[in-house]
C-alpha positions as CSV (number, residue, x, y, z in Angstrom):
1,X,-79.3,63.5,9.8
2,X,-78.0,64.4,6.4
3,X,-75.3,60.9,6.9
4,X,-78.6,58.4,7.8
5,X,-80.2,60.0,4.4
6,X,-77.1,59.3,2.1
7,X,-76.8,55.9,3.6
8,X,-80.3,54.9,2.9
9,X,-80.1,56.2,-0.6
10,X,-76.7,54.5,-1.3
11,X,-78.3,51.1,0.7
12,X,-81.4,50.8,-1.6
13,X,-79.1,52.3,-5.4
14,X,-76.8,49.1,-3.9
15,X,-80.0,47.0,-3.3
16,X,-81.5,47.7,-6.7
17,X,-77.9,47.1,-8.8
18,X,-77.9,43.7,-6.9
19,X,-81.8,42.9,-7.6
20,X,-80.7,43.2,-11.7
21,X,-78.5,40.5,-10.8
22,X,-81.2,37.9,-10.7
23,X,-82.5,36.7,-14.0
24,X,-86.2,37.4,-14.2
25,X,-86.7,36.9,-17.7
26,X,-86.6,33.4,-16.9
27,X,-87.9,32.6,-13.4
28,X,-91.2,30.5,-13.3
29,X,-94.2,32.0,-11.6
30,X,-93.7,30.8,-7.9
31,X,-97.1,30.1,-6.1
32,X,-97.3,29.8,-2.2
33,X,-98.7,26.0,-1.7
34,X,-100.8,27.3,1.7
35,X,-101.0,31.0,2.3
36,X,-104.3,30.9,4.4
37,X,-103.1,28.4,6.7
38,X,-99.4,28.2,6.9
39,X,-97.6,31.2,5.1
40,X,-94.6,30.9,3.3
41,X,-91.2,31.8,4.9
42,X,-90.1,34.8,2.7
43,X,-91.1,36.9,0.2
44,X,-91.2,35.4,-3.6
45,X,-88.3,37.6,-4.7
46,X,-86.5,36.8,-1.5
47,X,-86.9,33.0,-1.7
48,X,-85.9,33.1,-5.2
49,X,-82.9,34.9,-4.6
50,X,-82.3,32.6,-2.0
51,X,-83.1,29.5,-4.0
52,X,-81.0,30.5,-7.2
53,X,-78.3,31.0,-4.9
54,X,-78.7,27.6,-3.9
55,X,-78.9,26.3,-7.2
56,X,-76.2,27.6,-8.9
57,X,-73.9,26.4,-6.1
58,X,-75.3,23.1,-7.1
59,X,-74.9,23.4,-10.6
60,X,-70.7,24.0,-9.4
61,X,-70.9,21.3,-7.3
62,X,-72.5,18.9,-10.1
63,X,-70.0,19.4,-12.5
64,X,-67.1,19.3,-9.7
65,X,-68.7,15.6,-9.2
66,X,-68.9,14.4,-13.0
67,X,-65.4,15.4,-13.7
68,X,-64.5,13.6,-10.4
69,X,-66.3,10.6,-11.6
70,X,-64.9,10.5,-15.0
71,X,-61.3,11.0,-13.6
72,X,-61.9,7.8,-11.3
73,X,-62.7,5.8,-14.5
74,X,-60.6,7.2,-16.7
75,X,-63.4,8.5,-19.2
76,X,-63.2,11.4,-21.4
77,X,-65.7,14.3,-20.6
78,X,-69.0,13.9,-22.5
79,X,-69.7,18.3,-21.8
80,X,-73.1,17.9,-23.2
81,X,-73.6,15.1,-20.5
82,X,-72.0,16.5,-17.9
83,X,-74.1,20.4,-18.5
84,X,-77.4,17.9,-18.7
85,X,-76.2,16.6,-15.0
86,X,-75.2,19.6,-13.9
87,X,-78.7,21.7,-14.8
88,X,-80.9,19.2,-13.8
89,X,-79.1,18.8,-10.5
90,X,-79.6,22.7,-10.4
91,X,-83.1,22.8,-10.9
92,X,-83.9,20.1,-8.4
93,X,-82.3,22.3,-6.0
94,X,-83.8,25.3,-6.9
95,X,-87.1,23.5,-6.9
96,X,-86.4,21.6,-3.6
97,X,-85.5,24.8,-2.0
98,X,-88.4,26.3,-3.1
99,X,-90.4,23.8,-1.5
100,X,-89.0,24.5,1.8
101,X,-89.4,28.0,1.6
102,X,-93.4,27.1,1.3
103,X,-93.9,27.5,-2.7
104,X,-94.2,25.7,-5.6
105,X,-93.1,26.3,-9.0
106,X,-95.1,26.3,-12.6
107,X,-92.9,26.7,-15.6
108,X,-95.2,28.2,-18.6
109,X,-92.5,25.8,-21.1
């Protein structure tokens, strides 16, 4: 009994340390599109996990592809053009995923 109760406590100290992980200064207000009639798939703070997950491997995989791109053409790097491609590629995910998850984002900038 005593094992069960340390496990849970250690489960949710682990749970919380990884919940700090996620940047919530900065996350839009996520609104389900149709809660009456079609719920959303997951909780907010589970979708968004999930969704900035998926964004920054896209932001990786963005600037994987630019540098690919400007090695094929022999161009220098242009990093301010290559971070501009590389977060915009990142918040279409994020957004995209977000949408599939059954919410829709609204950015107070």
């Amino acid at each position: 009994m005593l094992g069960s109760l340390v496990r849970v406590v250690v489960f949710c100290g682990f749970a919380a340390v990884l919940g700090g992980c996620v940047d919530h200064a900065n996350a839009p207000l996520i609104v389900p599109v149709a809660a009456q009639t079609d719920p959303p798939l997951n909780f907010t703070g589970v979708a968004h996990t999930i969704c900035v997950a998926d964004g920054n491997f896209m932001y990786a995989e963005a600037r994987r592809q630019y540098e690919l791109r400007a090695g094929m053409t022999n161009m220098p790097i242009d990093a301010a053009n290559e971070e501009a491609t590389a977060r915009a590629a990142a918040r279409r995910q994020y957004v995209a995923c977000l949408s599939s998850q059954g919410y829709r984002t609204v950015y107070d900038r």
